[in-house]
C-alpha atoms as one frame of an Amber mdcrd trajectory, in Angstrom:
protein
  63.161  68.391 175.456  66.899  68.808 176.188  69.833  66.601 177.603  70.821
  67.644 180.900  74.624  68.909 180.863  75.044  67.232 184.234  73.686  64.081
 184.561  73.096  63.170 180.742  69.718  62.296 180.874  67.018  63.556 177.993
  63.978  65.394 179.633  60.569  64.725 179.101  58.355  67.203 176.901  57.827
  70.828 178.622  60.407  70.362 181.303  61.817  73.687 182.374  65.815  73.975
 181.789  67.493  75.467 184.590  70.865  77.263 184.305  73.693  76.596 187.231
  76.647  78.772 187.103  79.710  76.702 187.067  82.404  79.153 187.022  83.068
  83.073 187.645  85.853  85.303 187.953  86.617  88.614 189.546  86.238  91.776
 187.355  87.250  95.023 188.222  85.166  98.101 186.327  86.916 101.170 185.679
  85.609 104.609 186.102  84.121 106.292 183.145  83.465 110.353 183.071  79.916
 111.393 182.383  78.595 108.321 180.369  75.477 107.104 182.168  72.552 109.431
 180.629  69.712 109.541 182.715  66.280 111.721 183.038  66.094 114.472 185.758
  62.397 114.408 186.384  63.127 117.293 189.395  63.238 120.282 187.019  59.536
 121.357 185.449  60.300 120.106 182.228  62.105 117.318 182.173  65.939 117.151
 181.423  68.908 114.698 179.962  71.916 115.036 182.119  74.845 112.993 182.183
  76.586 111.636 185.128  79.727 109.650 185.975  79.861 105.677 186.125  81.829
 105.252 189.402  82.781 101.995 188.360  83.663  99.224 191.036  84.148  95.218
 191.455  82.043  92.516 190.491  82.162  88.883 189.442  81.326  87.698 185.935
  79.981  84.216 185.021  82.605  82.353 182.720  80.542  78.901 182.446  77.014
  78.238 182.937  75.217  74.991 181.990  71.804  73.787 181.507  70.380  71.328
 183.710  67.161  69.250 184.847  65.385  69.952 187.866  66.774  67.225 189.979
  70.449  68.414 188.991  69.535  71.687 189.949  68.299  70.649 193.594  71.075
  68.549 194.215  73.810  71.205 192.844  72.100  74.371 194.810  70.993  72.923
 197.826  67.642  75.393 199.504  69.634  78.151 201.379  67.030  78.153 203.942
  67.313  74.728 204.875  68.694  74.206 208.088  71.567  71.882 208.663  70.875
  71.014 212.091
C-alpha cells in the first residue's frame, strides 16, 4: 500500500508502484585518463588493463515520483499507439 504522488489516492494491497520521471537536466561528463578497468580476455591468460572514459553528454533525472497504475497510463501515454 502507498499514496499515489499524483492523484492522492491510497492503493490497494500488492499494487505495483510505478516511478514517472518528472524532471531532468542536461549533464555534461568530462573525460577521465585511464580509469575504467576492464578484463582483456584476448591474451592466454587473462589481463587487467585500464582504459580511458571518453566522457560525453547525458541527461540526469532531478525528480521522480511514485505513482499508481492509472497515473502512470495517463502520464506516459503507449508510444506505439497510433494517433490517427
Amino acid at each position: 500500500m502507498f499514496r499515489c504522488q499524483h492523484c492522492g489516492a491510497v492503493t490497494p494491497p500488492r499494487v505495483s508502484a510505478e516511478t514517472v520521471v518528472v524532471e531532468t537536466r542536461p549533464r555534461v561528463y568530462p573525460f577521465r585518463k585511464e580509469v575504467a578497468e576492464i578484463i582483456c580476455l584476448r591474451h592466454p591468460r587473462p589481463k587487467l588493463e585500464t582504459r580511458d572514459d571518453p566522457g560525453g553528454t547525458g541527461w540526469e533525472i532531478v525528480r521522480e515520483i511514485r505513482v499508481c497504475p492509472p497515473c502512470k497510463r495517463a502520464l506516459c501515454p503507449d508510444p506505439t499507439a497510433s494517433t490517427l
